[in-house]
N, C-alpha and C positions, 0 to 999 in steps of 0.2 A: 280956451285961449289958443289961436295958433301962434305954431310957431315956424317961422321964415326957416327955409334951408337954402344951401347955397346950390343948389340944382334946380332945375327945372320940375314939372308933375312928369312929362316925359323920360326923360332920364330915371327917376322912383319909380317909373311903372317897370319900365325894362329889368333894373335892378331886381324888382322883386320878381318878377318874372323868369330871371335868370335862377335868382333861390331855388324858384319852386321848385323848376326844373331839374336842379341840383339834389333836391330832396325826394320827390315823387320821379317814382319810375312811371305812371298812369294818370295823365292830365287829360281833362276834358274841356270846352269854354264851351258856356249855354251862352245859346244863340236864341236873341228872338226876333232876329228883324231889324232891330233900334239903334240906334247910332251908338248908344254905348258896347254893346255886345259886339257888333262893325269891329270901332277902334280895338276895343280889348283883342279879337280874335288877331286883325292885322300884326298890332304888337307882339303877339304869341309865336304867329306865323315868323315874324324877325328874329326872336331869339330862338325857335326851335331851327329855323338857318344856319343861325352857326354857330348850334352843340351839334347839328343832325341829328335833329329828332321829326324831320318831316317824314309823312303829313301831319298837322295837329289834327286834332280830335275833337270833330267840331258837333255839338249833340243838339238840334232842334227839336220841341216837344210841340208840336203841330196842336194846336187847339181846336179847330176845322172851323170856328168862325172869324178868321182870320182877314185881311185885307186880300184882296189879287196881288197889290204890288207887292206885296210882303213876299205871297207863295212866289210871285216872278224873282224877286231878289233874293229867294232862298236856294229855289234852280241854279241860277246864273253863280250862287258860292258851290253848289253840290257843283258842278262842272270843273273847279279850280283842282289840279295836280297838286298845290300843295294844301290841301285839304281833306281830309277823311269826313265827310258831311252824314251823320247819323240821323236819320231823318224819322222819330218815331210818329206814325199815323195808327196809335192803338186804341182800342177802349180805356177812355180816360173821363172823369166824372169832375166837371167843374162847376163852379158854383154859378151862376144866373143873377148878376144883379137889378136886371131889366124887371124883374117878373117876382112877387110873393107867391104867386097859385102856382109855376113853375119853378120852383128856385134851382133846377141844376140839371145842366146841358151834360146828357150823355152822349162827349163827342166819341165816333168814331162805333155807333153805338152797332154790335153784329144783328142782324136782318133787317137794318133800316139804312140798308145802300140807297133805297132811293130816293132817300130823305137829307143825305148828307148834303152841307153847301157844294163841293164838288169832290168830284172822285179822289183816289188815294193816288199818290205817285205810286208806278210799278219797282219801285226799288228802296222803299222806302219800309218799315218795320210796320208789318199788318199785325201782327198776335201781341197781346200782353202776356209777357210769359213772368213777369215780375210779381205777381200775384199784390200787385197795388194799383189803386185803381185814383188816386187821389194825385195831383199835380204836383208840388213841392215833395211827396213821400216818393215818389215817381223816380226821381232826378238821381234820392239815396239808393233806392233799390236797385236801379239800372248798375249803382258800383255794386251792391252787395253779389248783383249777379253775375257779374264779367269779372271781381276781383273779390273774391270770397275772404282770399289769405294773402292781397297784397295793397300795400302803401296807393291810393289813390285818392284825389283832390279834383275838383270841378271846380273853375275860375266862373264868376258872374259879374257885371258892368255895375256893379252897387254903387251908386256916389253919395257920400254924406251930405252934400248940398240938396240934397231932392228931400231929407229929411231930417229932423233932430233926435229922432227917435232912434235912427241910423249913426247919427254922428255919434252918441253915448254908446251904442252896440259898439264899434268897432275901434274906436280911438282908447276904452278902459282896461278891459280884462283880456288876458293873452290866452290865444288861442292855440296856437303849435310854437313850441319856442318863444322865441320872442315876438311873435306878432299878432297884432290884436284886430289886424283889420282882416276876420276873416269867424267863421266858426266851425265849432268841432262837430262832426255827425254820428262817428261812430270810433273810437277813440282805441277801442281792442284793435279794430282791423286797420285803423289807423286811415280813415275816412273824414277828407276837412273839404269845406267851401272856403275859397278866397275872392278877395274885393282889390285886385290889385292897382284898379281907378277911383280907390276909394277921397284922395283929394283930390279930384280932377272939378274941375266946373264944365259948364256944358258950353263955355268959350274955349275951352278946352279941348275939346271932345269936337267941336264944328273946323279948328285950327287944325290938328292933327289928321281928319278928314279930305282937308282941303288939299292942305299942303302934301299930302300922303297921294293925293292923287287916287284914293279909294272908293273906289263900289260903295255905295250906301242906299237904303231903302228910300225912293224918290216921294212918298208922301208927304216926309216933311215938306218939299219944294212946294207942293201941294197947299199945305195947310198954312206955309209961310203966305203964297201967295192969299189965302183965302183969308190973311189976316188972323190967324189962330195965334195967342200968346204964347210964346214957348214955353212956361211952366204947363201951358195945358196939350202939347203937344203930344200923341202916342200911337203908336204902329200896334199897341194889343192889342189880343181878343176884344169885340167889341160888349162881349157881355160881363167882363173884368169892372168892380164899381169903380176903378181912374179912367175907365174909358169910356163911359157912357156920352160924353161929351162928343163923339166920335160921332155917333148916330146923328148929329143935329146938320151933317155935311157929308155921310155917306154916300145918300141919295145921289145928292149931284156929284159925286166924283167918279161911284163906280156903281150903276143906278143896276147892273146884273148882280152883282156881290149882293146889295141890299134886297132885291126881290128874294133870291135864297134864301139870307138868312132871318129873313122877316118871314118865311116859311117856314122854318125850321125851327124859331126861337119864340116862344109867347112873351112881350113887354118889348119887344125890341120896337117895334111902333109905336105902343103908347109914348117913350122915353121922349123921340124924335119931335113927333108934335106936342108935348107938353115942355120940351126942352129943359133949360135950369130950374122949374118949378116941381121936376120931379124927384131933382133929385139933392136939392137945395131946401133948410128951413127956411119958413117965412118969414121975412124981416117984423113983422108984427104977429104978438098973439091974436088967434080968433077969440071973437067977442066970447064965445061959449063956453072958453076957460079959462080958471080962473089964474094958471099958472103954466108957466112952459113943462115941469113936471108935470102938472097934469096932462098937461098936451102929448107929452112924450107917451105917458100909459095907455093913455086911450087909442095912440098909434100903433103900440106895442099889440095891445090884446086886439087889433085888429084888423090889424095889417097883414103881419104877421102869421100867418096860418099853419106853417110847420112849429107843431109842439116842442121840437125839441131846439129847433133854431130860436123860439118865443122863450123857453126857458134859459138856454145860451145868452140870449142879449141880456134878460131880466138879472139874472145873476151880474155879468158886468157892467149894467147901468146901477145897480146896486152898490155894488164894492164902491165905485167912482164918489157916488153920492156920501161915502162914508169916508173916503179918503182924503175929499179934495174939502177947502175950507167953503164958507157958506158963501165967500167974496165972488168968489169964480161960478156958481151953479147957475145961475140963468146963464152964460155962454156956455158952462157943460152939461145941459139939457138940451140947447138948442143941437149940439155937435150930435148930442142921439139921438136926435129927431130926424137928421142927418141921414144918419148912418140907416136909420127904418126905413127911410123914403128909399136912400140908395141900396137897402139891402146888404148892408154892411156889415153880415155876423163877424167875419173874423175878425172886424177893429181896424182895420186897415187905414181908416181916418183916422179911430179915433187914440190910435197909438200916437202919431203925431200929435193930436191936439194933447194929449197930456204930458206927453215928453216937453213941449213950447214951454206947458203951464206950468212948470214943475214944483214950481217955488209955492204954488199953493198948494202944492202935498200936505197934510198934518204930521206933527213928526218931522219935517227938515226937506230938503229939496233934493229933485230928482239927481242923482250921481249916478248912473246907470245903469244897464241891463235891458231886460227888453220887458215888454208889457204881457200880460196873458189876462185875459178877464177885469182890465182894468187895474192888475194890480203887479206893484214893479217884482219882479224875479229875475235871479239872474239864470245864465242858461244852464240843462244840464244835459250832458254829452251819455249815450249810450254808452253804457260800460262806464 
């Protein structure tokens, strides 16, 4: 249920903004490029105006198969005075949804300079000195190391409209005090993520841009003109499984970016030329089975080639199959079928599709928390 306040989502984001500030001495805002992360940062930059607390503390995690416009529009923010622009270009290991025989791009990988999409900025963070090599454990570790024994929080553009799975994580159980749109990382050192756009819509989020007279990453212009629907729009790595969509209009926008990273990435071509069939179930079973579960096994056991990413889904196509009533399993087979084609271990669809479907959980309906392995949990904070 929402419920109407007498302010704006504008006004609520400042307010909270102001809190944080008020409570963390060490704010960060992750930056990726995106119109969300844009506004969020803007906003930050106004209230930390006038407590003085400029520059804010603005931390990019460079993926290296990234857009040009993006790395242009991350420049053109590194240049801004009232910005501290943390720019890390380290050894960092992300997952591949393009590719089962490749599944994980070691970007930024040491002796394969000459293989990267393009060089490192000269001022930008070369060494992992974090001893994490994983992208989300990445973002914790960067506080554990610059703030061992003090109060710090990293803001992110989360909006609950992009997901249901989002709106139950952040709308139920409190995170620091009283607020719930946010979670806890590390709870000793006193380490939280906040969503302080968490009711924002993405009229929202294009209004405040406008009117704000703000810098923002020019691909969407790009992609509006090429006709791209805005739920499908995205400025990520192009090998992230929401972005695969990306490759089908690469080519023609930035036909150097794609020669690289179709050099550097095994799947990233096939995607391109097979388009939504790759990484879309088929609207009809093939004749050869007899069931979309079957269909889904025999994608699994061979598709699939990393053992332990095949054991990872098998387990959560498992749990699912036991949870969800029998009314719902031909649409939650097809959603894993899904997820193999797109190479979807961590769930990342298929959180959503079960969060939507909640109501045919066994046992009562989803109330929330977040998904792990297909099965609801709520979260638990380090320490």
């Amino acid at each position: 249920m929402k419920i109407l306040l007498d302010h704006t989502v504008r006004e609520g984001a400042l307010a909270r903004l102001r809190y944080i500030y008020e409570e963390f001495p060490n704010v960060y805002v992750n930056f990726s490029g995106g119109k969300d992360s844009c506004v969020l940062m803007e906003l930050a930059i106004e209230v930390a105006r006038e407590i003085g607390r400029l520059p804010v503390n603005v931390m990019f995690i460079d993926q290296e198969c990234e857009w040009q416009v993006v790395i242009d529009f991350c420049r053109r923010t590194a240049q801004r005075d009232d910005v501290n622009f943390i720019w890390l270009q380290c050894p960092v290991d992300l997952f591949n949804a393009s590719s089962t025989d490749e599944p994980w791009l070691h970007a930024w990988e040491i002796g394969r300079d000459e293989d990267w999409v393009r060089p490192r900025e000269s001022y930008s963070i070369h060494e992992n000195v974090f001893d994490e090599y994983r992208l989300e454990p990445l973002f914790e570790a960067h506080m554990r190391h610059h703030h061992p024994n003090e109060k710090c929080c990293r803001l992110a553009g989360v909006r609950v409209e992009e997901s249901p799975a989002r709106k139950m994580g952040l709308t139920v159980y409190p995170t620091y005090k009283h607020i719930t749109w946010g979670a806890k990382k590390d709870v000793k050192r006193g380490h939280y993520v906040f969503h302080p756009l968490y009711d924002w819509s993405y009229t929202d989020i294009w209004k405040a841009i406008h009117e704000g007279g703000w810098d923002y990453c020019h691909l969407y212009d790009r992609e509006y003109q090429y006709g791209i629907p805005v739920i499908d729009m995205r400025v990520s790595n192009v090998n992230h499984e929401t972005a695969l969509r990306n490759l089908f209009f690469m080519q023609e926008f930035e036909p150097k970016t794609w020669n690289r990273i179709t050099q550097r990435l095994a799947g990233l071509h096939a995607v391109a030329q097979l388009r939504s069939r790759f990484i879309a179930a088929p609207k009809e079973l093939p004749v050869m089975f007899s069931s979309w579960q079957e269909y889904r096994d025999h994608l699994l056991e061979n598709l699939i080639t990393d053992p332990k990413i095949r054991g990872t889904m098998r387990k959560q196509f498992a749990s699912n199959d036991r949870n969800f009533s029998e009314v719902i399993h031909h649409k939650l087979w097809r959603q894993h079928i899904a997820c193999i084609l797109s190479n979807d271990y961590h769930g990342t669809k298929l959180n959503t599709f079960v969060a939507a479907n909640g109501k045919y959980l066994k046992g009562g309906k989803f109330k929330g928390g977040m998904f792990q392995g297909g099965k609801l949990i709520k979260e638990k904070a380090n320490g």
